[in-house]
DODREN-48432 format. One record per residue: residue number from 0; residue in one letter; x, y, z of N, C-alpha, C in turn. Coordinates in pm, whole numbers. Atoms other than C-alpha are relative to their C-alpha. Layout:
// DODREN-48432
 num residu  neast nnorth    nup caeast canorth   caup  ceast cnorth    cup
 NUM      A      X      Y      Z      X       Y      Z      X      Y      Z
...
***
This chain:
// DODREN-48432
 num residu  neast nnorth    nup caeast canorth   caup  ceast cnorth    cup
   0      X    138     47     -1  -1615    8523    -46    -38    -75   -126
   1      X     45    100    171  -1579    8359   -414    -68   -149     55
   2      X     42    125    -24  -1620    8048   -242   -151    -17     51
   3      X     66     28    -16  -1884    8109   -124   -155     33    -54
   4      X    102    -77    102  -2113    8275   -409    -67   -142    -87
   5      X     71     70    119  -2383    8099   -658     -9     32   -108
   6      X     98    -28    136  -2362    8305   -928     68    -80   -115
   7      X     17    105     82  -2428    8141  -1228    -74   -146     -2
   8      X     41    174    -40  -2587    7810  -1079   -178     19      7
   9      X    135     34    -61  -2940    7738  -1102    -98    -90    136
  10      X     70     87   -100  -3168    7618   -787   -133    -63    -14
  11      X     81     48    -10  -3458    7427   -741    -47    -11    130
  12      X     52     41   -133  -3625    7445   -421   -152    -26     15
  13      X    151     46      3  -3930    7280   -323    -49     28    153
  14      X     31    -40    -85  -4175    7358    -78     25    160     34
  15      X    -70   -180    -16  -4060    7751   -133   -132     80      1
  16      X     33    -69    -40  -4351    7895    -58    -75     99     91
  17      X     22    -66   -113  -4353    7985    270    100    -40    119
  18      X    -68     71   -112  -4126    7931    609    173    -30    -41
  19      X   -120     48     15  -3784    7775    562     17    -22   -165
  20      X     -6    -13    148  -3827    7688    182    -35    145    -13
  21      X      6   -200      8  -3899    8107    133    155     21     27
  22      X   -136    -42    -37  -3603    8170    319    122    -28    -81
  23      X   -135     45     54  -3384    7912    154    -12     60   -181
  24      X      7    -61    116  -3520    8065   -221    114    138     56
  25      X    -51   -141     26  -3446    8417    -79    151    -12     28
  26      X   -155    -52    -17  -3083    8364     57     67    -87   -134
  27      X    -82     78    168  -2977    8088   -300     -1    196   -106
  28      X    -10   -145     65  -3094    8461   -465     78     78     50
  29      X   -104   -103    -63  -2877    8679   -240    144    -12    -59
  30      X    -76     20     27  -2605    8448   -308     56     10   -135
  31      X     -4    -18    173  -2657    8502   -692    -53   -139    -83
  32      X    106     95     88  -2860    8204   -787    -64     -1    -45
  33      X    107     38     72  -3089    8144  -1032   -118    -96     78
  34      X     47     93    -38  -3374    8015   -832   -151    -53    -37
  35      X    139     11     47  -3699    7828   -948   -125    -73    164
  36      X     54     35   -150  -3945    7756   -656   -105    -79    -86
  37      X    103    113      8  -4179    7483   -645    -84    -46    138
  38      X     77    -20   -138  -4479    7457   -405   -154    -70    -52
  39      X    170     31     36  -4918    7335   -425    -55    162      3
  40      X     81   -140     27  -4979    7709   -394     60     87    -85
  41      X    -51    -98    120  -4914    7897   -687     30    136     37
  42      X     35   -157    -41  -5044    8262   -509    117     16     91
  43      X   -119      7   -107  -4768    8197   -227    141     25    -49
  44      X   -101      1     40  -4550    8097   -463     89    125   -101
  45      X     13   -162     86  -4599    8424   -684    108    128     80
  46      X    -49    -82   -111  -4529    8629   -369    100    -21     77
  47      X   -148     40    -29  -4180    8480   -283     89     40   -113
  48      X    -72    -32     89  -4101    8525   -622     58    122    -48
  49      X      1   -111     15  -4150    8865   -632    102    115    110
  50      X   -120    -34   -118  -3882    8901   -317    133     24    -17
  51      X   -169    101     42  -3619    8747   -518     78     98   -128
  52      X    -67   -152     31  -3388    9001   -718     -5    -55   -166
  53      X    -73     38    168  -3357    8770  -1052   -148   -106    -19
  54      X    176     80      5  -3714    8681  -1227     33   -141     40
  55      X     89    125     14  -3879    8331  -1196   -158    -47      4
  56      X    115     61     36  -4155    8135  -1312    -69   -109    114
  57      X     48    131    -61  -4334    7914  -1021    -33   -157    -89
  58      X     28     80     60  -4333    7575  -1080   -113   -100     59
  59      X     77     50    -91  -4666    7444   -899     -5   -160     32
  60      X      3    124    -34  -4656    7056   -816    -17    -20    100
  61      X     33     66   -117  -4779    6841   -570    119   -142     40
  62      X   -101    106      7  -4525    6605   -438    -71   -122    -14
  63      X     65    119     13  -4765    6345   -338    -12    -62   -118
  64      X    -14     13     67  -4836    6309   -645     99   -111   -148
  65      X   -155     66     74  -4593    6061   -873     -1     59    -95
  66      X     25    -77    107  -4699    6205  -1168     55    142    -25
  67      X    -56   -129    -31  -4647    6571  -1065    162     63     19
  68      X   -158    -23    -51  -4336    6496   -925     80     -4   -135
  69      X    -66     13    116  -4219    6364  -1308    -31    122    -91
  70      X     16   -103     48  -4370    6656  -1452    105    122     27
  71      X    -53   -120    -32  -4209    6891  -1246    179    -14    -35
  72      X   -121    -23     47  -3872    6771  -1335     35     -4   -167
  73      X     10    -29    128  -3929    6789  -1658      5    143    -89
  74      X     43   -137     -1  -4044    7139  -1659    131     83     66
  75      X    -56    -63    -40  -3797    7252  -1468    167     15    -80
  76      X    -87     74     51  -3492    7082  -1650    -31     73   -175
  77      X     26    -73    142  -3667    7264  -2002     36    109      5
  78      X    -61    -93    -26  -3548    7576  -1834    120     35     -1
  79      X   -175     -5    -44  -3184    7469  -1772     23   -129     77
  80      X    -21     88   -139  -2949    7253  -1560    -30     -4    130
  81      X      2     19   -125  -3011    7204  -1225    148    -29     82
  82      X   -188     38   -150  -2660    7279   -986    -82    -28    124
  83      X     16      1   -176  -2861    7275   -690   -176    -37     43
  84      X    145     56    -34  -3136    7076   -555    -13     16    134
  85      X      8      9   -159  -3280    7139   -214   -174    -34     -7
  86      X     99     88    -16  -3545    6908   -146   -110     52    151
  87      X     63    -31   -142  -3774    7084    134   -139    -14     74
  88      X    115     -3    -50  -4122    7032    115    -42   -187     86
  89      X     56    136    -57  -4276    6782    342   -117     58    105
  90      X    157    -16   -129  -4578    6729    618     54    -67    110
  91      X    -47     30   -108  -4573    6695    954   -134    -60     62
  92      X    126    -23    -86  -4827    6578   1212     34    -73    161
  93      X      7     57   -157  -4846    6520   1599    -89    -93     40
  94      X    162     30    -41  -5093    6248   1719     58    -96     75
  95      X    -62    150    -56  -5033    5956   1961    -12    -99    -71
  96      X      7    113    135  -4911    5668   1734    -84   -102     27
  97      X    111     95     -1  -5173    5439   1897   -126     52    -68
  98      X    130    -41    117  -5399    5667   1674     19     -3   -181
  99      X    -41      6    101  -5201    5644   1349    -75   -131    -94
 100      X     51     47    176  -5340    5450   1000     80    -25   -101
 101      X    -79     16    124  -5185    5330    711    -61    137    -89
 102      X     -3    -96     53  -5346    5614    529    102    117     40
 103      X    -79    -94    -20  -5183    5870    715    186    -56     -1
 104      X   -109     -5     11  -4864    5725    751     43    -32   -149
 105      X    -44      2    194  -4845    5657    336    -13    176    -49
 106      X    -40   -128     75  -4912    6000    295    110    113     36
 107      X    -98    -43    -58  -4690    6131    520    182    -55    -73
 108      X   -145      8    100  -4381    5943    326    -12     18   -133
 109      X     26     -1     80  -4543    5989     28     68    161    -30
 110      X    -47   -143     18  -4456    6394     48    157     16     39
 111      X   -141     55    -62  -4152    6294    280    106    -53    -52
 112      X   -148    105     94  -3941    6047    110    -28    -70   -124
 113      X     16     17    140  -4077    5934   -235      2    118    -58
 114      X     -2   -156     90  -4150    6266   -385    166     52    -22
 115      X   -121    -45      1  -3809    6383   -272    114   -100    -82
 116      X    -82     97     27  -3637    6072   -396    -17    -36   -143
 117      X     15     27    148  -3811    6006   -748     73    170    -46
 118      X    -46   -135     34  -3748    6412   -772    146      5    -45
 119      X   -138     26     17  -3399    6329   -734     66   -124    -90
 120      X    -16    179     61  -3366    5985   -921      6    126   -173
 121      X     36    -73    111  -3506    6226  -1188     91    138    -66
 122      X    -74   -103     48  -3285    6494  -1224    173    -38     32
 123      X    -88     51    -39  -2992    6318  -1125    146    -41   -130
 124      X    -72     38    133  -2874    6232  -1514     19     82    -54
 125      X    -48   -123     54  -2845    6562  -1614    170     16     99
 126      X    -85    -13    -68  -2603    6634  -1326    132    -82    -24
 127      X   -124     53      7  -2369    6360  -1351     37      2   -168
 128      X    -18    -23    142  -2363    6464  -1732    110     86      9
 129      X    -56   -119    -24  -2208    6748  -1616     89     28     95
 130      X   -109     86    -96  -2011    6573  -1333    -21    123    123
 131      X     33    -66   -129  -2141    6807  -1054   -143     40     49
 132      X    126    -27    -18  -2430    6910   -816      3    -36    140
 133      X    -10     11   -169  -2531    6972   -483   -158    -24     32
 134      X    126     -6    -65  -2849    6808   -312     14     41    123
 135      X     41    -67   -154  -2976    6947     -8   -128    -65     93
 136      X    149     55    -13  -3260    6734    151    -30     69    190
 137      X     32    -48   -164  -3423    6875    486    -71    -56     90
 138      X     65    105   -136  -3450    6668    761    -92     61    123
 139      X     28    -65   -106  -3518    6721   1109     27    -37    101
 140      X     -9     44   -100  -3427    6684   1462    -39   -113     79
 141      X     49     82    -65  -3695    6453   1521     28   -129    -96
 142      X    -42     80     67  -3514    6206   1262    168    -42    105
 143      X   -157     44   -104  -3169    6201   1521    -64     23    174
 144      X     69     39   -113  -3395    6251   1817   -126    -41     43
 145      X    142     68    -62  -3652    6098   2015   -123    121     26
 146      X    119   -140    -10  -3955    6346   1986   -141   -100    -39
 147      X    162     26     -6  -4315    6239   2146    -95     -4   -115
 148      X    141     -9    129  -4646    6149   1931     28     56   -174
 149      X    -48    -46    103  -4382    6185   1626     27   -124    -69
 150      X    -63    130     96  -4323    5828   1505      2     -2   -123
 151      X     14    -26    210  -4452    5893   1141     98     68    -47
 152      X    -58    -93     51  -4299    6188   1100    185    -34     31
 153      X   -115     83     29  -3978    6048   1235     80    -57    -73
 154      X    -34     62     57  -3959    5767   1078     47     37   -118
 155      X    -15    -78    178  -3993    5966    699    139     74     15
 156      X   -142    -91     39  -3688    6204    829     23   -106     43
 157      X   -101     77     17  -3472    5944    930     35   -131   -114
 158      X     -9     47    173  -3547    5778    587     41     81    -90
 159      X    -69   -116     91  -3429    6110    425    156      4     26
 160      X   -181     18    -48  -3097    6065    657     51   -112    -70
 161      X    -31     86     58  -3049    5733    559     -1     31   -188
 162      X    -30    -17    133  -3110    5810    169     54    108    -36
 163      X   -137    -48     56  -2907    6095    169    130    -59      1
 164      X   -134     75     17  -2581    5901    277    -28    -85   -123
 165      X    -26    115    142  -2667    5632    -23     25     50    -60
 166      X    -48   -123    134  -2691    5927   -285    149     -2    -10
 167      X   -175    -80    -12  -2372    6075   -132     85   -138    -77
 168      X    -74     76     44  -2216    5720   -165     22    -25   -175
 169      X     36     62    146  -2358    5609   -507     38    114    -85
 170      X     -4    -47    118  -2307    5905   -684    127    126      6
 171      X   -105    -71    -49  -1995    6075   -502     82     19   -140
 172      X    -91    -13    114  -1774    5958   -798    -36    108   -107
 173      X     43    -92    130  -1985    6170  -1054     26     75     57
 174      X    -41   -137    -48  -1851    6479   -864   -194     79     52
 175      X     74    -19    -21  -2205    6499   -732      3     26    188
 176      X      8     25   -209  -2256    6571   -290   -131     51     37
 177      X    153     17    -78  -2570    6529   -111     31      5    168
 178      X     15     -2    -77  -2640    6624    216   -129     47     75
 179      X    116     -6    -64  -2918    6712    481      5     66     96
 180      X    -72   -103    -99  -2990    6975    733   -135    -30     83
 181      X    149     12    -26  -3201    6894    998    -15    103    110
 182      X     66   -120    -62  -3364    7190   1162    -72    -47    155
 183      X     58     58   -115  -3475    7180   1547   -151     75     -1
 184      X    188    -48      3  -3792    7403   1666     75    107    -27
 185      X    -21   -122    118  -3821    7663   1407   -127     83      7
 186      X    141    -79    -11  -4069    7950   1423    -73     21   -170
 187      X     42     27    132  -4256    7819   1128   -184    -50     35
 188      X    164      1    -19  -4654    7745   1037     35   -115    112
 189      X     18    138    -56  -4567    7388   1139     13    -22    190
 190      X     12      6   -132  -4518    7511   1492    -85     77     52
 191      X    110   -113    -26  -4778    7761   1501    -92    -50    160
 192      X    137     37    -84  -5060    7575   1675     53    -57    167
 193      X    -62     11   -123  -4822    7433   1950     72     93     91
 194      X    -57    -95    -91  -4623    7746   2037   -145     77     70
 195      X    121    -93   -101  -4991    7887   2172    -44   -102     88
 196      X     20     66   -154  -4980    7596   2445     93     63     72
 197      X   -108    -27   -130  -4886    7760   2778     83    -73     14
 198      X   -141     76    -30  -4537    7650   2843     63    -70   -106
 199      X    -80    101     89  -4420    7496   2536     86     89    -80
 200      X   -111    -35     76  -4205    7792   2390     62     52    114
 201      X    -84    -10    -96  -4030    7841   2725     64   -127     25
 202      X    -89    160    -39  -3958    7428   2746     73     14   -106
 203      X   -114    -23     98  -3823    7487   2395    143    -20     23
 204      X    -99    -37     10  -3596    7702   2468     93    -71    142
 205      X    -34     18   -106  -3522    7549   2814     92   -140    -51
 206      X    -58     93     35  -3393    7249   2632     69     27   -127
 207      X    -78    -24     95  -3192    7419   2384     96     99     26
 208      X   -111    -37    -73  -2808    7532   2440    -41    136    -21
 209      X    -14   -157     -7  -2874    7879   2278   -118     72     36
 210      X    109    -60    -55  -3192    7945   2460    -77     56   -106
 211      X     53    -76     87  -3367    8042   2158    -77    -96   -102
 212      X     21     16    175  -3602    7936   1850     86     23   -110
 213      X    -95      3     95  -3447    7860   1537   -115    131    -96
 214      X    125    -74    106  -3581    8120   1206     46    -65   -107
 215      X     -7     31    151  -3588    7994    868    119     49    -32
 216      X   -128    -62     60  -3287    8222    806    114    -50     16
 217      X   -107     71    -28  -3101    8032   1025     30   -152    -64
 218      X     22    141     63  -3166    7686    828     79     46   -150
 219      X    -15     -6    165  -3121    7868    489    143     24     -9
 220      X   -136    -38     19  -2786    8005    590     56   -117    -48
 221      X    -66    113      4  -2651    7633    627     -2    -29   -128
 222      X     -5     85    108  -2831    7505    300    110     70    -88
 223      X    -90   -100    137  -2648    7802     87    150    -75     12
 224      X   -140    101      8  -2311    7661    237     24    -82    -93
 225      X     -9    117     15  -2395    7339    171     -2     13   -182
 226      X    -15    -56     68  -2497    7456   -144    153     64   -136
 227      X   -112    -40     59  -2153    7619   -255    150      2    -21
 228      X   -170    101     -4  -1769    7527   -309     47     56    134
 229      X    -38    -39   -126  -1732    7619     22      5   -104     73
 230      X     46    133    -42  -1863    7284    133      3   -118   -118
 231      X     12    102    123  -1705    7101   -167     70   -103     41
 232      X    -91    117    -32  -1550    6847     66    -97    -64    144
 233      X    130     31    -61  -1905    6791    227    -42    -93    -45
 234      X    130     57     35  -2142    6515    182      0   -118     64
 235      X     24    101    -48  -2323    6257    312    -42     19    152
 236      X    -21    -73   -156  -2352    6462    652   -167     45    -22
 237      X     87   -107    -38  -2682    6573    812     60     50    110
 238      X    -77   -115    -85  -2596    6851    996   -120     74     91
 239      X    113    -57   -115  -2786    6943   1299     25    175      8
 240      X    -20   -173    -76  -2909    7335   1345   -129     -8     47
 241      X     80      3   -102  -3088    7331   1631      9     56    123
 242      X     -9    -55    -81  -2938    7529   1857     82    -59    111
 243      X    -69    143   -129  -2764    7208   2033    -53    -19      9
 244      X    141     73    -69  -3072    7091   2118      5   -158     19
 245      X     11    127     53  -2985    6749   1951     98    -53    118
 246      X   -112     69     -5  -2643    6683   2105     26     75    133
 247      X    -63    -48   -155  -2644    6886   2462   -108    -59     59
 248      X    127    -22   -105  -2821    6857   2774     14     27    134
 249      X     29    -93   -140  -2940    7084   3036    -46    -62    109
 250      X     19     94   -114  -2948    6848   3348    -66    100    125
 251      X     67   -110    -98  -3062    7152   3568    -66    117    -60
 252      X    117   -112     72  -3258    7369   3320      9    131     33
 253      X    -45   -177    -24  -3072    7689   3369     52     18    100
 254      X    -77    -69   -145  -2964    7681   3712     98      9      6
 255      X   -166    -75    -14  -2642    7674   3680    103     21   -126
***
């Protein structure tokens, strides 16, 4: 299991405090990581921290933010190196795109794919100082598939797919690997308000091979991999966990 341990390595996860970022703090800690969480809610972020077996200090930032975002790697980087970046926070929203705005869709990549990308631009020179490092950026299903009244949100993950492979390329040589995990339907806030429409966590599962919702646990397992020399001949890959959802299909919806 050496291969597949953290200890010694510091993390950075953003968006940690609550859902899939939570999860992915608590299992980088299981694995023996050093992990620092970064989130807009401090009180959230308190109460994840307090889960986790090896102190930390929240680091509160707003991604939106450009400013915040340079702060926070600053701050975080005064602590130590950074082995392990997992890039998780982002926004979502459902609406029919004949209702969409340039406001909303700037803020939507604004949390999506700048934040994550200056974040990374930014901590990126330490790493190849040190000739290693694992990003983790978290996509989503609806970035490799076609998913209704999602165009915004789309679009931003399959701009996270696309700029993880460049990373991977551009910075492979520094013994650096970047990759991306994109999560299908996950029992998270972000699905809250839709799993209480009649019929929509039975179509779910009706269109997914293992009949089931994904949990945060199951997302975090992957990142830790990805994460550790276990997956040191990884990168450049988003990696669908979704249950199959992405890459099967149920032509008779259970019947046979």
């Amino acid at each position: 299991m050496t291969r597949f341990s953290l200890d010694g390595r510091t993390a950075l996860v953003t968006g940690a405090s609550r859902g899939i970022g939570a999860a992915i703090a608590e299992v980088l800690d299981d694995q023996g990581a050093t992990v620092m969480l970064s989130g807009r809610d401090g009180d959230a972020l308190q109460a994840v921290a307090r889960r986790l077996r090896r102190p930390t200090d929240p680091l509160v930032a707003d991604l939106a933010n450009e400013g915040e975002v340079r702060d926070l790697a600053v701050r975080a980087l005064e602590r130590g190196p950074i082995d392990i970046l997992v890039n998780n926070a982002g926004v979502g929203i459902r609406m029919d795109s004949t209702d969409l705005d340039a406001i909303i869709i700037d803020a939507m990549h604004a949390v999506n794919v700048r934040g994550p990308l200056l974040l990374t631009t930014a901590l990126l020179p330490s790493m190849i100082d040190r000739g290693s490092g694992s990003i983790i950026n978290i996509s989503s299903i609806s970035g490799v598939r076609g998913t209704p009244r999602r165009s915004a949100y789309a679009a931003s993950k399959g701009a996270v797919d696309a700029m993880t492979r460049s990373l991977a390329m551009e910075f492979g040589p520094a013994g650096i690997r970047v990759n991306a995990v994109a999560p299908g339907a996950v029992t998270t806030d972000m699905w809250e308000r839709n799993r209480a429409i009649p019929g929509v966590i039975e179509s779910i599962e009706s269109q997914t091979a293992l009949r089931r919702w994904g949990t945060p646990h199951d997302i975090a397992d992957v990142v830790a991999f990805l994460a550790s020399d276990a997956a040191r001949y990884v990168t450049g890959q988003t990696i669908e966990v979704d249950g199959g959802m992405a890459s099967t299909l149920d032509l008779f919806g259970g019947a046979v």
